[in-house]
C-alpha positions as CSV (number, residue, x, y, z in Angstrom):
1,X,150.6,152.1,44.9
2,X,152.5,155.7,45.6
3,X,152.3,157.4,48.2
4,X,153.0,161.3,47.5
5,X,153.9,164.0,50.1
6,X,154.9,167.5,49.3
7,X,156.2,170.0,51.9
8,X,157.0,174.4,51.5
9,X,160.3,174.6,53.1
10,X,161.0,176.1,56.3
11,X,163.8,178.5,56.0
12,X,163.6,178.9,52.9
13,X,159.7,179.3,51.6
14,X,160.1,179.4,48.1
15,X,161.3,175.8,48.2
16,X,158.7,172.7,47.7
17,X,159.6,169.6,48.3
18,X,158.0,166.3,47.5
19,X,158.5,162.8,48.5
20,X,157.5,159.6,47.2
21,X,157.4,156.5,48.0
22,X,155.4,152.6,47.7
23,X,152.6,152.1,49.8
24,X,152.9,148.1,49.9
25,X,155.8,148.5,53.0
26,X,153.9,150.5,55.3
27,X,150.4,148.2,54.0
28,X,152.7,144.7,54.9
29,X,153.9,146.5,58.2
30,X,150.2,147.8,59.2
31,X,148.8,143.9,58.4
32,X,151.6,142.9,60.6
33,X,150.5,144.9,63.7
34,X,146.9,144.3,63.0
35,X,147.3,140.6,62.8
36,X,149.4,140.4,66.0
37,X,147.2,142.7,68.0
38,X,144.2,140.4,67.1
39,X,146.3,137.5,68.2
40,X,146.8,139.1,71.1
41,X,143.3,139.9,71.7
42,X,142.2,136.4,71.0
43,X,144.9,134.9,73.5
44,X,143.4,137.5,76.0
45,X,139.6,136.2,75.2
46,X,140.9,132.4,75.5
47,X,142.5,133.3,79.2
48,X,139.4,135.4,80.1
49,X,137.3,131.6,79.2
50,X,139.7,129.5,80.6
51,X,139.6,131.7,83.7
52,X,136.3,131.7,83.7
53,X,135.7,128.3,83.3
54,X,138.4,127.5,86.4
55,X,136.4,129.4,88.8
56,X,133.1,128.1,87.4
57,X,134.2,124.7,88.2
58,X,135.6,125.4,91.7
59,X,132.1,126.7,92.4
60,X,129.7,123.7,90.4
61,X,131.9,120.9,91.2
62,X,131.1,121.2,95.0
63,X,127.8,122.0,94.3
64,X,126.8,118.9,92.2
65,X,128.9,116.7,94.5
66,X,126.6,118.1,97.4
67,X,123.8,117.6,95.0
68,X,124.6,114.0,94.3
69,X,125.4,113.5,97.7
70,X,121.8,114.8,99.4
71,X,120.3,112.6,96.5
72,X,122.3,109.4,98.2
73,X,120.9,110.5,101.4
74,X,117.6,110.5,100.3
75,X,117.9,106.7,98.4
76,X,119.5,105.7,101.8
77,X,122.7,105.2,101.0
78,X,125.4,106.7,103.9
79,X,128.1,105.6,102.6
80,X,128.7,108.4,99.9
81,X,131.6,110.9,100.5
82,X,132.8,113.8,98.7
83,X,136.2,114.1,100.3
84,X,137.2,117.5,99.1
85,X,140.2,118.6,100.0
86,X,139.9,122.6,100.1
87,X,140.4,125.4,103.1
88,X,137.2,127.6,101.3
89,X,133.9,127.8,102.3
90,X,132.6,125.4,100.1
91,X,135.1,122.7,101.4
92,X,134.1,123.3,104.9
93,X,130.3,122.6,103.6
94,X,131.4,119.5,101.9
95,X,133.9,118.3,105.2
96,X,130.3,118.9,106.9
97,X,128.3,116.8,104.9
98,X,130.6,114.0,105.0
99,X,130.3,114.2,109.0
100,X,126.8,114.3,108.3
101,X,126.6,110.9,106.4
102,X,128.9,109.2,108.1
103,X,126.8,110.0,111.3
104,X,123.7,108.6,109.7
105,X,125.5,105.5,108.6
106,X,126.6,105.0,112.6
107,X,123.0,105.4,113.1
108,X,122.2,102.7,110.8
109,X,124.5,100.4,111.6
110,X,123.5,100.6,115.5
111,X,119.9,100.4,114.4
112,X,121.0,97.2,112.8
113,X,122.2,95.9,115.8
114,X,119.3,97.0,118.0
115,X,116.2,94.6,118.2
116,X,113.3,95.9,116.8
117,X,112.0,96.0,120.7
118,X,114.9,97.9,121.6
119,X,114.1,100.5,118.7
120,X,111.0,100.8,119.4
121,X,111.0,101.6,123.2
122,X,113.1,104.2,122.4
123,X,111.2,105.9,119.7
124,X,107.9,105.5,122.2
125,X,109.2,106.7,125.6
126,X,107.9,103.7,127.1
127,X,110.9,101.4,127.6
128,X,112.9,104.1,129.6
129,X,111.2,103.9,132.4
130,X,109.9,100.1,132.2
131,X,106.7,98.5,132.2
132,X,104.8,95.4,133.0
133,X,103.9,93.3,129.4
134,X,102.6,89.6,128.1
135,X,105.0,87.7,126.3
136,X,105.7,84.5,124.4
137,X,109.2,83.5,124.7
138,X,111.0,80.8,122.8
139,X,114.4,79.4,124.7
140,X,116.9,77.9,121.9
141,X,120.0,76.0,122.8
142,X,122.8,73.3,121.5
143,X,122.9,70.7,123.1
144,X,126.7,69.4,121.9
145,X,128.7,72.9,121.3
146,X,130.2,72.9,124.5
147,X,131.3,69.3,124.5
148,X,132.9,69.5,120.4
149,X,134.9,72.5,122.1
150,X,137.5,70.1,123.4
151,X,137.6,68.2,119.8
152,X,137.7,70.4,117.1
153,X,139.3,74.0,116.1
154,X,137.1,77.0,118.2
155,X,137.4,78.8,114.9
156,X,135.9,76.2,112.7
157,X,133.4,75.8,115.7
158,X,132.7,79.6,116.1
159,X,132.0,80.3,112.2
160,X,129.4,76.9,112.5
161,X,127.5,78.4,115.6
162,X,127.6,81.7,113.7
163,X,125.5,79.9,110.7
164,X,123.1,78.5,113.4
165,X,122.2,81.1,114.9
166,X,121.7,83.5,112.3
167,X,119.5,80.9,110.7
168,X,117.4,80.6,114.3
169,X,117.2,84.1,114.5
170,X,116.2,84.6,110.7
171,X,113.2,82.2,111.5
172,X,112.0,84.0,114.5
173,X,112.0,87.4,112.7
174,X,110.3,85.8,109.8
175,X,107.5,84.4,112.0
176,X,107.2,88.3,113.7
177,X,109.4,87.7,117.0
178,X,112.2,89.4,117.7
179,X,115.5,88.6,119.6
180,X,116.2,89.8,122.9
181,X,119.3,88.2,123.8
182,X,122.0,85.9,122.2
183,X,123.6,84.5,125.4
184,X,126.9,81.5,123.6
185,X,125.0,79.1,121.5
186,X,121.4,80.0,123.3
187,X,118.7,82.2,121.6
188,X,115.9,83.9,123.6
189,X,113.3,85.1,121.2
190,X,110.1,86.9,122.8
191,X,106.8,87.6,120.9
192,X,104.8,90.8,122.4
193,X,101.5,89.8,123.1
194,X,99.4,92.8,121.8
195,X,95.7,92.9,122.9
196,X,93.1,90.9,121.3
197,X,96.4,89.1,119.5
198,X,97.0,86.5,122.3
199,X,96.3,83.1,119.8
200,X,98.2,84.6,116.7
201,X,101.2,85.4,118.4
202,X,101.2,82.0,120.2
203,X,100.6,80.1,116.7
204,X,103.6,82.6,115.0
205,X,105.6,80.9,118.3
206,X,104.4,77.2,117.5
207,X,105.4,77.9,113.6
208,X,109.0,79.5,114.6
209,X,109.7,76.5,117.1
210,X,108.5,73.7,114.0
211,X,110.7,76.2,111.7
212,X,113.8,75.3,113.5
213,X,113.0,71.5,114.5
214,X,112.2,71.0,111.0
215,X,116.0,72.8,110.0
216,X,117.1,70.5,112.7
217,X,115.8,67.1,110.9
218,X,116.8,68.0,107.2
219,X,120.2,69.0,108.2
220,X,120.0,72.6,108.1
221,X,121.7,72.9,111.4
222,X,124.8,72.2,112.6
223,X,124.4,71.6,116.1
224,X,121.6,69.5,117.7
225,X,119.3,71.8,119.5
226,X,116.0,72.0,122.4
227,X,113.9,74.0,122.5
228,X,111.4,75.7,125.3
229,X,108.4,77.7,124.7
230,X,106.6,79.7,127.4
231,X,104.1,82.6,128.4
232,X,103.6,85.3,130.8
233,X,104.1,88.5,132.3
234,X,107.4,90.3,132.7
235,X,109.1,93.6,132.8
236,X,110.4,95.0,129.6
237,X,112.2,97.8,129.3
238,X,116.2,100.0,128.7
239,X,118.5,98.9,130.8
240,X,122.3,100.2,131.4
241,X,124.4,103.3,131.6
242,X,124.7,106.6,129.4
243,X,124.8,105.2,126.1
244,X,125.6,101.6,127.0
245,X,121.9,100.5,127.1
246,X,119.9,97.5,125.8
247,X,116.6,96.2,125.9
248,X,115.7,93.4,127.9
249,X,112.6,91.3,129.5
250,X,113.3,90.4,133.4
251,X,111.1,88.4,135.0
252,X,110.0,84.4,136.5
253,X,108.8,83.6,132.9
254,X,111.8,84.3,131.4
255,X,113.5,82.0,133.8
256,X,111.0,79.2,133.2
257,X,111.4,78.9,129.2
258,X,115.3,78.4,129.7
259,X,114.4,75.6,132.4
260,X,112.0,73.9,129.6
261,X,114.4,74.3,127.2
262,X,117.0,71.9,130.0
263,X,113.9,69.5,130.1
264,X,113.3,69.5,125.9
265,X,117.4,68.6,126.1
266,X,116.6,65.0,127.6
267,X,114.1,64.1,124.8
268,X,115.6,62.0,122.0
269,X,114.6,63.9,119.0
270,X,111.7,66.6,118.5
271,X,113.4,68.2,121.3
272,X,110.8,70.8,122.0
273,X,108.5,71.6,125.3
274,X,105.1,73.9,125.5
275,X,104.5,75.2,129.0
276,X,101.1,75.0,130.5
277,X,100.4,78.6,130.4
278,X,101.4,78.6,127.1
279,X,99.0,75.8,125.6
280,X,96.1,78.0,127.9
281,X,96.3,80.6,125.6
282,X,95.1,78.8,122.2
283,X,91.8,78.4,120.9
284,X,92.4,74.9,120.4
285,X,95.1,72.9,121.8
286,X,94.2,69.6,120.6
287,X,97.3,68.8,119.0
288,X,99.4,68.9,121.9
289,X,99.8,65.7,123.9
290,X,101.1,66.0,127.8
291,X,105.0,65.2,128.1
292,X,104.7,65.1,132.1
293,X,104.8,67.0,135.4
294,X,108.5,68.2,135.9
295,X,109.9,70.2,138.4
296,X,111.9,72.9,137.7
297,X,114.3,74.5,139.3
298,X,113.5,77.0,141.7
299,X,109.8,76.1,141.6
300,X,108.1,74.2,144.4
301,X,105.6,72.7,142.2
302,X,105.9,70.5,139.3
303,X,105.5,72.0,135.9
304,X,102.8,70.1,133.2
305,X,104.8,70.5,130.3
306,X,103.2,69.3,126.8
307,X,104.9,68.8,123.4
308,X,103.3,68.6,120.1
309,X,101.3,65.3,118.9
């Protein structure tokens, strides 16, 4: 193709001139410039995504991680963290969240390590100030811990008491008691007496102290152990400073399982002794045979202790 331009001259009007010339150079050169400005334009449009995409994902990647996080919180798992590591407002929200969670997993953890007593006194009120409640407490103890002390590794000894009492405490949970103090290698469990529950919570006692003889006989144990078992009246409730508080049960009852559980020590096997007020309390008490009146420390008259037939 030809490309034809004609022209009257300036100076000299009765002059024409014309120019030719191919088309294909200035065709090539236009293609050129057309080809590169789309390049350009397409470059611009991939930026403009990859941009966009960028601050899409500094916006719904803190988002879903707060989205997946709430949705650990609400499957009870605290130990989920975000840790994003950004100065923006959405960083701050995630740095919060993480506070959040690893607050509730304090929570937990000291909930763990709170008795089920000690939980619930504080959820009802009624610990705080203390009141007067019926009992069932069950007094474990070794009888040869302190002694192996002298003869064998405390580490090696520490890691078996550790076993022991876990499984003691296991039993008494499992039978609906709790466990209100761990005091070396002794266990006091207590059973609430709720009203019109007096028999059921003495027979969960009787089936926790069998639970643990019975561990005792198959080997299950690695200390020897005595056990006493008594009932009555005490004062529950928090006791402590600020935040350093515990439940606890104070009162002569209390005293008078751990002195049963010195008598049950003496017997040579099924080392476990039933206090009088404690067999009063069941509808039927006929298998328990009388071990003997015993006096107990601190008491001016001999205790009836009974054991099981």
């Amino acid at each position: 193709m030809v490309t034809i331009e004609g022209r009257p001259g300036i100076r000299q009007f009765h002059n024409f001139m014309v120019g030719a010339a191919m088309q294909r150079p200035v065709t090539e050169e236009t293609q050129k410039i057309s080809a590169f400005s789309m390049y350009l334009l397409a470059l611009a449009v991939l930026l403009f995504v990859l941009i966009g995409l960028q601050t899409a994902a500094d916006i719904t990647v803190p988002v879903q991680a707060l989205t997946e996080g709430m949705r650990q919180i609400s499957l009870e798992n605290y130990a989920f963290r975000i840790n994003l590591d950004r100065e923006d407002e959405l960083g701050q929200l995630c740095q919060s969240y993480d506070r959040f969670a690893r607050g509730l997993s304090e929570k937990e953890t000291m909930g763990k390590m709170l008795s089920r007593s000690a939980r619930q006194a504080v959820m009802s009120g009624d610990g705080l100030a203390g009141a007067w409640r019926e009992f069932v407490f069950i007094f474990c103890g070794s009888l040869d811990f302190t002694a192996r002390l002298s003869s064998e590794s405390t580490g090696h000894l520490f890691n078996l008491l550790k076993e022991q009492v876990a499984m003691i405490c296991r039993i008494i949970l499992e039978e609906g008691g709790d466990i209100d103090k761990l005091i070396g290698d002794k266990v006091l469990g207590v059973f609430p007496i709720e009203e019109g529950r007096a028999v059921e919570t003495r027979q969960a006692a009787i089936r926790a102290a069998e639970r643990i003889m019975a561990a005792e006989s198959s080997g299950s144990l690695h200390f020897s152990m005595a056990t006493g078992v008594n009932a009555g009246r005490v004062i529950s409730g928090m006791l402590g400073f600020g935040s350093k508080r515990d439940f606890t049960v104070i009162g002569d009852a209390v005293n008078v399982s751990a002195r049963i559980q010195k008598e049950a020590e003496k017997l040579p096997e099924s080392r476990c002794l039933y206090s009088e007020s404690f067999i009063k309390g069941l509808s039927d008490a006929s298998g328990f045979v009388m071990h003997g009146e015993t006096a107990l420390k601190g008491k001016a008259e001999k205790a009836r202790l009974f054991r099981k037939a």
